[in-house]
C-alpha positions as CSV (number, residue, x, y, z in Angstrom):
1,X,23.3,10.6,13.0
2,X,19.8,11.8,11.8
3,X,20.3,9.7,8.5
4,X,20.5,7.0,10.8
5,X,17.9,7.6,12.6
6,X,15.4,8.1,10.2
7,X,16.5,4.9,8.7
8,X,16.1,3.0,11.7
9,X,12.6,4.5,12.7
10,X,11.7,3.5,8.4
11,X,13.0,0.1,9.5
12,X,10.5,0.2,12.4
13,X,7.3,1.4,10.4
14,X,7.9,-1.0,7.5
15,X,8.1,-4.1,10.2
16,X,4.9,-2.6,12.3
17,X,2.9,-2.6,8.9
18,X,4.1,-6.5,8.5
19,X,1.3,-6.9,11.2
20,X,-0.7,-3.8,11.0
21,X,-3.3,-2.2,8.2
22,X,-4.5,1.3,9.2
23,X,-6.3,4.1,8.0
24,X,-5.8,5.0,4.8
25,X,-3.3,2.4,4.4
26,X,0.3,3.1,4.6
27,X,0.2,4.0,0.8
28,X,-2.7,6.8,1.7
29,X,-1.1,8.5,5.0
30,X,2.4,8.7,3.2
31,X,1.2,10.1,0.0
32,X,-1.0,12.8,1.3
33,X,1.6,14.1,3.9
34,X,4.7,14.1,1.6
35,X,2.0,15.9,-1.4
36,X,1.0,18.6,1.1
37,X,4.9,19.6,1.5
38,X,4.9,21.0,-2.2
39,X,1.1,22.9,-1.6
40,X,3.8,25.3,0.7
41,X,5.4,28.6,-0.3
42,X,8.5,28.2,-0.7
43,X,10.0,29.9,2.6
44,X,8.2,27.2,4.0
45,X,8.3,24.6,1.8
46,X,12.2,23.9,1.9
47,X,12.2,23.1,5.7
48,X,9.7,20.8,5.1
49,X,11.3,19.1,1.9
50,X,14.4,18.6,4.4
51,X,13.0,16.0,6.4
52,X,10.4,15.2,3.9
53,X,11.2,11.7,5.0
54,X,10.0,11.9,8.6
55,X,7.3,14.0,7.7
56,X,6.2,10.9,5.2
57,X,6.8,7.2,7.2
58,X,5.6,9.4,10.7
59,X,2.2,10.2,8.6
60,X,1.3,6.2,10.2
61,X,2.3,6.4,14.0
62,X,-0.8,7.3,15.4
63,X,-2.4,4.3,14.1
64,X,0.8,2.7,15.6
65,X,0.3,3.9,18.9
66,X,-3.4,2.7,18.7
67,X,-2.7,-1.2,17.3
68,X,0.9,-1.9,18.6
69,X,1.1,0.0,21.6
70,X,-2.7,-0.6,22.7
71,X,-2.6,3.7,23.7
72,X,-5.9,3.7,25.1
73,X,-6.2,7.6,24.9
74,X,-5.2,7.1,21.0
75,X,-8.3,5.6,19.9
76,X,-10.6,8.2,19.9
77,X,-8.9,10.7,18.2
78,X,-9.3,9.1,14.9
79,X,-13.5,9.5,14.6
80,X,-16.2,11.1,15.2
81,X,-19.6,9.0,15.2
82,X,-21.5,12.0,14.4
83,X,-24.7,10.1,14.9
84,X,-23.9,9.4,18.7
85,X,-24.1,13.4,19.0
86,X,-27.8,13.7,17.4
87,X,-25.5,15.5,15.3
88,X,-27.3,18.9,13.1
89,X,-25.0,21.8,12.6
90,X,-21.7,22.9,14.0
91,X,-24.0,25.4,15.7
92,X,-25.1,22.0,18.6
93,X,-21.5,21.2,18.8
94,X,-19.0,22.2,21.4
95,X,-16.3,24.8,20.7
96,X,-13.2,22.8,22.0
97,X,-12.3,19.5,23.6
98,X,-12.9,20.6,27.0
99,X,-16.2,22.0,26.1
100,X,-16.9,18.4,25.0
101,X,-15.6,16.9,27.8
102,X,-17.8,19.1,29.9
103,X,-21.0,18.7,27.7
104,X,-20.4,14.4,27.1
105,X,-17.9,13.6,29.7
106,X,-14.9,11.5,29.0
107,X,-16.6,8.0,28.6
108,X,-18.9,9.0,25.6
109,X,-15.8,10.9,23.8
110,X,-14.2,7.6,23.8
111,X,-16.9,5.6,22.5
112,X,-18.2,8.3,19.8
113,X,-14.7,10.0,19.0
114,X,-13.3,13.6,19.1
115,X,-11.4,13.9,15.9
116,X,-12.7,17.5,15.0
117,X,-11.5,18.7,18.9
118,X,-8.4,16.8,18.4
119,X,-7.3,18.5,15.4
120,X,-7.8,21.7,16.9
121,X,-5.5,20.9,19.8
122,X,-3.3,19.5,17.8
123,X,-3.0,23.0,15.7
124,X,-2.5,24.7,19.0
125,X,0.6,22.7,20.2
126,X,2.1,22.9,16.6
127,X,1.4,26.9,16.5
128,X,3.4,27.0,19.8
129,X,6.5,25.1,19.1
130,X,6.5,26.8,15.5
131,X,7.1,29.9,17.4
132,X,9.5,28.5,20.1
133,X,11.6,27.0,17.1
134,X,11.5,23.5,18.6
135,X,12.3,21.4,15.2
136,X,11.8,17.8,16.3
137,X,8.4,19.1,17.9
138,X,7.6,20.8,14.8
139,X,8.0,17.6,12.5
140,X,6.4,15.3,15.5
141,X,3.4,17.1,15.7
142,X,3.1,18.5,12.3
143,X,3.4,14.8,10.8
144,X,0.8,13.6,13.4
145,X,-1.9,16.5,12.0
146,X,-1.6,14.9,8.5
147,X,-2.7,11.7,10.1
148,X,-5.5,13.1,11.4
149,X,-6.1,16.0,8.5
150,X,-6.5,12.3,6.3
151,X,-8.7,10.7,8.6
152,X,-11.3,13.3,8.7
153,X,-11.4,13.0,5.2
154,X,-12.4,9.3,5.0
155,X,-16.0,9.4,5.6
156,X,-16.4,6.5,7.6
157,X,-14.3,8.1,10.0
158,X,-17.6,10.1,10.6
159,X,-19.9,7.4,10.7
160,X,-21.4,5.1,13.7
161,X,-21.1,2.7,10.7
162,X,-17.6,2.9,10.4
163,X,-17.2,-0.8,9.1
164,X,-20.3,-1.6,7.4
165,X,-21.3,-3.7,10.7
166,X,-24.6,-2.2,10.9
167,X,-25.5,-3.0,7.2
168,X,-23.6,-6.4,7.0
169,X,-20.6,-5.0,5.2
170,X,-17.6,-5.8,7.5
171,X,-14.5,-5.2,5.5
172,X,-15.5,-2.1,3.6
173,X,-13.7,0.0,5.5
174,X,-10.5,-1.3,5.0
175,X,-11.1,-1.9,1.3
176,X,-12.3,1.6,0.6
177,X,-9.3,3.1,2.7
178,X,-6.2,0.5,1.9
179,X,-7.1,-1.6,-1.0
180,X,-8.5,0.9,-4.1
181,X,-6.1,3.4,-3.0
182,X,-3.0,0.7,-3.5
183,X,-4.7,-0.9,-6.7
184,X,-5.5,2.4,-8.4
185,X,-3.8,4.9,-7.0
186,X,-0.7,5.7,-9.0
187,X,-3.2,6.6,-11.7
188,X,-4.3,9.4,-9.0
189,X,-3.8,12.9,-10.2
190,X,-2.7,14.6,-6.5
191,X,-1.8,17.7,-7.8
192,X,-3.9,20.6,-6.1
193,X,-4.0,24.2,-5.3
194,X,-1.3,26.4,-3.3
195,X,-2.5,25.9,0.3
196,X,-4.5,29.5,1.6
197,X,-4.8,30.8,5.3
198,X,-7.7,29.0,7.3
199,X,-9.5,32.3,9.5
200,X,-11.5,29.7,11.4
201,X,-10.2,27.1,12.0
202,X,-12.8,24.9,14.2
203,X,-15.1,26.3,10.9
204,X,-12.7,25.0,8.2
205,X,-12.7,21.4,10.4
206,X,-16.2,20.8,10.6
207,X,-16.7,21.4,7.2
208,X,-14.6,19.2,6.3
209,X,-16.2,16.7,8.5
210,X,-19.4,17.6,7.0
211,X,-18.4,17.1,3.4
212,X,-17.2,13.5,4.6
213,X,-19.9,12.4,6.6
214,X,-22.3,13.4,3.4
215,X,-20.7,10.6,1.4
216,X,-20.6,8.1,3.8
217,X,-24.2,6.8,2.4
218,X,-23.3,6.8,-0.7
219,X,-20.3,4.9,0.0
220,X,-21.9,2.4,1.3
221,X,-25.0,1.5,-0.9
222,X,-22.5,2.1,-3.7
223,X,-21.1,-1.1,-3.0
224,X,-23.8,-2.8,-1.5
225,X,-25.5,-2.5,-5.0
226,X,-23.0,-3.8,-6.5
227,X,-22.6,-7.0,-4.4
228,X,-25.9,-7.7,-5.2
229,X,-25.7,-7.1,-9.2
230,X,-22.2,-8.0,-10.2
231,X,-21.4,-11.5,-11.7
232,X,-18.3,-12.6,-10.8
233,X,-16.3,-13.6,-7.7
234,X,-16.1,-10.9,-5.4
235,X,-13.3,-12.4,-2.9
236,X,-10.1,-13.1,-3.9
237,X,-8.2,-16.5,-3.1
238,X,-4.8,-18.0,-3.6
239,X,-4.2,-21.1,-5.6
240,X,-5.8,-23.3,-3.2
241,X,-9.2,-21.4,-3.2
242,X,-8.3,-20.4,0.1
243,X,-10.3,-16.7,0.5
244,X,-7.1,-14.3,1.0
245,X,-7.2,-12.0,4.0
246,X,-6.2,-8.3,5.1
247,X,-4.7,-7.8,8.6
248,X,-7.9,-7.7,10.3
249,X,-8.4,-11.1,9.0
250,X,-11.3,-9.6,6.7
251,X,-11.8,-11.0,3.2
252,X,-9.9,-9.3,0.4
253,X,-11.7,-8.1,-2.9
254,X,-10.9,-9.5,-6.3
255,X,-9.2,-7.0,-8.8
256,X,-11.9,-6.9,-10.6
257,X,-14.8,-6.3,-8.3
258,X,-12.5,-3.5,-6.9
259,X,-12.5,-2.2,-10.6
260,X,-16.1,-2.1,-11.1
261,X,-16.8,-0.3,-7.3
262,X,-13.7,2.0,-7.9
263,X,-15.6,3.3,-11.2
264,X,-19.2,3.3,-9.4
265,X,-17.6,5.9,-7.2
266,X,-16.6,8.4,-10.0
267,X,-13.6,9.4,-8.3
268,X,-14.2,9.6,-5.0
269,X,-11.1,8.3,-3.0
270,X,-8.8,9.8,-5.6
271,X,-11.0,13.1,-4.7
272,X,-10.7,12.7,-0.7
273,X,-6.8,12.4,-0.8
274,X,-6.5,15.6,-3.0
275,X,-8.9,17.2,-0.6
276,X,-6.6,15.9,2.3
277,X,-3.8,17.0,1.0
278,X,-4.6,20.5,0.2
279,X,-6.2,21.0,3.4
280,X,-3.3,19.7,5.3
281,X,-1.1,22.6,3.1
282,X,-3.5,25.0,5.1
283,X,-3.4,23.9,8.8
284,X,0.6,23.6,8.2
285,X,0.6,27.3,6.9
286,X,-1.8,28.6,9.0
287,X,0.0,27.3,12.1
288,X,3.3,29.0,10.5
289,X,1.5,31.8,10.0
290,X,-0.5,31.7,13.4
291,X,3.2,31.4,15.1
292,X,4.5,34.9,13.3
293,X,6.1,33.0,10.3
294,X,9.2,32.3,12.0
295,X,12.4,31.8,9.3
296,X,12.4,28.0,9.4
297,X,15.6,27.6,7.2
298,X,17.4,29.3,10.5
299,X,16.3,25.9,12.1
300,X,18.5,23.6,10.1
301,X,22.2,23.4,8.7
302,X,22.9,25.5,5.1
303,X,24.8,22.6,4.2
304,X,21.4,20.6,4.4
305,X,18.8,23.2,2.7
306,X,21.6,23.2,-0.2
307,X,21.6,19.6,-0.6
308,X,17.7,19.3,-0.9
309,X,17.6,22.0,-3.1
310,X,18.1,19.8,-6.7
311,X,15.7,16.9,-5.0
312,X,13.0,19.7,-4.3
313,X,13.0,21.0,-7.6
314,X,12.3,17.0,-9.0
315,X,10.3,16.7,-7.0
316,X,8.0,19.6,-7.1
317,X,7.8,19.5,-11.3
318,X,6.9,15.7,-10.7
319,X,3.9,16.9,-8.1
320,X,2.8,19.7,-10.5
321,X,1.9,16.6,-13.2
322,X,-0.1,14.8,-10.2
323,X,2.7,12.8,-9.2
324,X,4.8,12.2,-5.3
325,X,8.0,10.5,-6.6
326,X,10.6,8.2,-4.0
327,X,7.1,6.1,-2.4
328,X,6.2,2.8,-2.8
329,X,3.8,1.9,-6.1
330,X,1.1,0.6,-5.8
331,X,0.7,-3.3,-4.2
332,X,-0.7,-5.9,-6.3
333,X,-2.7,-8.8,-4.3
């Protein structure tokens, strides 16, 4: 019965993303939550291996709830427009969501975003049902933080800017975030350190927030630069010279100007999705951790922990040589 329904709730992300681009892509979301599994100790790591593939096709629900279900209260979580908060230091910003909502009020959160709070409630609720032992909770919620863990990590995900809209540059967004990350990822080393206990935890989120927002310029006049000096076409189009379209209906890049602005970036996306995935090892262990590191093999069948046990060991000596094995390659255009 669970094979079946994990098959079934596959069947339904793989027909959403017919429709849908998001975040990071579906090849971004699902690489950086089933990496993170293997950044665990092993106590740990083994429960999540056994329903590595929830943990992996649940990375893109949020953005499901926000496009296909039109969840209102779903929107915000997935920014912050650090601007709209005359933004200096974490020093000027509010401790926790309802400080925010207090200091802003609820209309200004949802226009200018509350990712950083978000992720903090979000380790709160999986803290609690990691000590309660509630395993579906546990995989919901701890599935959902890697969306969010990989969000923060895009840096126009920090920005008021978040599409190139103020700097006539619609459609970077989703190139920077979907497109290089499907053309040039399986050359992505995603390999990274053990994840380490986070003491401070609203700390460890706005400096990751920080580090993102800080490249967010230089994403940008990266590949505004280039649009201005490169030579050849920089829009794909079919055989009709039709321009070719993502699922916002935005222009899609040719191969080869996504080459040349992949390269200008000296590794930057490949870099964000390591950083995302290591950091999403931490707030998983740290909520174990936080919740009194409860035995987590007690919470499923002996028959199932045995069975994973071979497919772990693959694939763990496959991620140790900057590989996630059993995922999609990368999509040619």
């Amino acid at each position: 019965m669970r094979k079946l329904l994990c098959s079934v709730f596959i069947i339904i992300i793989s027909t959403t993303f017919n429709t849908y681009s998001y975040a990071w892509g579906e090849w971004g979301h699902e690489h950086i939550n089933k990496a993170a599994i293997f950044t665990l100790p092993s106590s740990l790591q083994i429960f999540f291996f056994n329903h590595a593939d929830y943990i992996t096709y649940e990375s893109v629900v949020p953005d499901i709830r926000k496009y296909t279900m039109a969840d209102k209260m779903e929107f915000a979580r997935h920014y912050i427009d650090l601007e709209d908060y005359n933004y200096s230091s974490t020093s000027n910003m509010p401790v926790s969501l309802k400080e925010a909502v207090g200091q802003y009020g609820d209309s200004a959160l949802n226009k200018s975003g509350i990712l950083p709070w978000y992720i903090e409630v979000m380790m709160d609720k999986l803290t609690a049902t990691m000590k309660a032992g509630r395993t579906t909770e546990i995989l919901f919620l701890a599935a959902d933080l890697g969306h969010y863990i990989a969000d923060a990590h895009m840096p126009l995900h920090t920005s008021a800017n978040h599409d190139g809209q103020l700097t006539d540059q619609r459609g970077i967004h989703a190139f920077w975030e979907s497109q290089l990350p499907e053309l040039f990822g399986y050359k992505y080393n995603l390999h990274t350190a053990n994840a380490h206990y986070i003491n401070d935890i609203s700390k460890e989120v706005w400096s990751i927030i920080e580090h993102s927002h800080s490249l967010a310029d230089t994403l940008l006049a990266t590949e505004r630069d280039l649009k201005i000096e490169f030579k050849g076409k920089v829009y794909a189009t079919d055989a009709t010279g039709k321009l070719l379209k993502n699922k916002f209906n935005q222009s899609m890049h040719t191969k080869e100007y996504a080459q040349q602005y992949h390269k200008l970036l000296h590794g930057m996306v490949e870099k964000q999705m390591r950083l995302a995935i290591y950091e999403l090892g931490c707030f998983w262990y740290t909520a174990w951790v936080n919740a009194g590191k409860p035995d987590m093999q007690k919470l499923d069948a002996a028959t199932l922990t045995h069975g994973s046990s071979v497919a772990l060991s693959a694939a763990y000596k496959a991620w140790l040589k900057g590989k996630v094995i059993d995922l999609k390659p990368y999509k040619e255009f």
